[in-house]
C-alpha positions in Angstrom: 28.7 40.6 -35.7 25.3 40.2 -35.7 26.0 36.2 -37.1 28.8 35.3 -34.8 26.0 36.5 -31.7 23.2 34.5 -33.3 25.8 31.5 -33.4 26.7 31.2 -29.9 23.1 32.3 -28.6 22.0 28.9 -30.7 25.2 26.6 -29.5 24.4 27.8 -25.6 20.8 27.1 -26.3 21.5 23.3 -27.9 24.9 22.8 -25.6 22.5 24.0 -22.1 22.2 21.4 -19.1 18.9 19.3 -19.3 17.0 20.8 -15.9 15.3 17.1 -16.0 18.3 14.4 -15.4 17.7 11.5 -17.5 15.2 8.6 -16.4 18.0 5.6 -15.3 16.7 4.7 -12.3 14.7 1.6 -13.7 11.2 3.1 -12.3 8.6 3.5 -15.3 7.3 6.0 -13.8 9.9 8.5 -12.7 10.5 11.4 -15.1 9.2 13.9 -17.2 6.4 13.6 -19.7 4.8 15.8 -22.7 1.6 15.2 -22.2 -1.3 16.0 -24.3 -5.0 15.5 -23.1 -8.2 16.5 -23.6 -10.8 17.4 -20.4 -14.2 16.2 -19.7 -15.4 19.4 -21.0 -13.9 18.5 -24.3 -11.3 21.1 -23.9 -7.6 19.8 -25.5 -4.4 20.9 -23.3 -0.7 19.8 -23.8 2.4 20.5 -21.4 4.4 18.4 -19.1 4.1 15.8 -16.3 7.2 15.5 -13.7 7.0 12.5 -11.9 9.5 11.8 -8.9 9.5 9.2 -6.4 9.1 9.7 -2.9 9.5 7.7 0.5 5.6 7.7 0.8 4.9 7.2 -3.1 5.2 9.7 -6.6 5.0 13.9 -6.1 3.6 14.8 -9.4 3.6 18.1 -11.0 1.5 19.1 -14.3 2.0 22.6 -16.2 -0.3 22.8 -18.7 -2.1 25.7 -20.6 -3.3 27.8 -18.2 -2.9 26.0 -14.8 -0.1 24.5 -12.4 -1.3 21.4 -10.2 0.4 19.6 -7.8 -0.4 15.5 -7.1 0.7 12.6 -5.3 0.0 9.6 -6.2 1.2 5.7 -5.6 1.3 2.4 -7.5 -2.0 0.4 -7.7 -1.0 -3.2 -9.6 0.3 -1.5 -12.8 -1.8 1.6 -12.7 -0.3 5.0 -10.6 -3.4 7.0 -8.8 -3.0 10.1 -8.2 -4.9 13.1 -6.7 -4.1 16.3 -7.4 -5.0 20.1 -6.8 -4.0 23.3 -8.9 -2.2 25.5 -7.7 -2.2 28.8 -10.5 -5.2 28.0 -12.6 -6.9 31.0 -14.8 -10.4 28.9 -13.7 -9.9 29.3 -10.4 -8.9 26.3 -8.1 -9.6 23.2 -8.6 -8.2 19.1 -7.6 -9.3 16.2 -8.7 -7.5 12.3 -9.4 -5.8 10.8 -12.2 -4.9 7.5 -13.2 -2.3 6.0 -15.6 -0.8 2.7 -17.3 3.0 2.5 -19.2 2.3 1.6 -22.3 4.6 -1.4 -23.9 6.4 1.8 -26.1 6.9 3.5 -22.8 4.6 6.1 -23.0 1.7 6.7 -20.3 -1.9 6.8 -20.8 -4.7 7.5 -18.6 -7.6 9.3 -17.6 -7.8 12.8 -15.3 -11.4 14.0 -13.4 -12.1 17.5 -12.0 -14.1 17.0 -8.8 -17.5 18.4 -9.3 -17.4 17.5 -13.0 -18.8 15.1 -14.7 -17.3 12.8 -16.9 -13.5 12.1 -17.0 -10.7 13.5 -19.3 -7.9 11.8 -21.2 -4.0 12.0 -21.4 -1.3 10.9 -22.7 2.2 11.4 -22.7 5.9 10.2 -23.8 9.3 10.7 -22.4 10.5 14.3 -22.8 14.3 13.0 -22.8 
């Protein structure tokens, strides 16, 4: 009984839909990322990136320990700026901008600052799928 539940609970988990469709549009930047950074405050976060494309530029959304943000950002040469707010932060509110390159593996890299703060804060994430 209690084997033959476990079993399916594990195939529905492993056989569920991705909620994130594959990246095969040819844009670097569309997707979603697992990001790990650490802030100008020295404080080290990790959770996701989702970057979609829009008529006007990127919508980007970051949920990460303790806060939701919200960005939109465009392409700059090879670097996408972004500025961003939060949206559910346990600091209180807060925005900002960020600023990333695609590495030659794929993976993005770049820097995030909290308006009002000094200093910036790093990130850097790879493909989730």
């Amino acid at each position: 009984g209690v084997v033959i539940v476990a079993s399916i609970v594990a195939l529905a988990f492993f056989t569920a839909p991705n909620p994130t469709a594959p990246d095969d549009d040819g844009d670097p930047w569309t997707g979603r990322w697992l990001i790990n950074g650490q802030s100008a405050q020295d404080t080290e976060y990790s959770g996701s990136l989702t970057i979609r494309r829009t008529s006007n530029g990127y919508d980007l959304q970051w949920l990460v320990t303790g806060d939701i943000a919200l960005g939109e950002g465009r392409v700059v040469g090879s670097r996408l700026e972004a500025s961003w707010r939060s949206t559910s932060a346990i600091s209180g509110e807060a925005t900002g901008s960020a600023v990333y390159t695609v590495d030659a593996d794929g993976s993005i890299i770049g820097s995030r600052t909290i308006d009002g703060v000094d200093g910036e804060g790093t990130e850097e994430g790879e493909p989730a799928g």
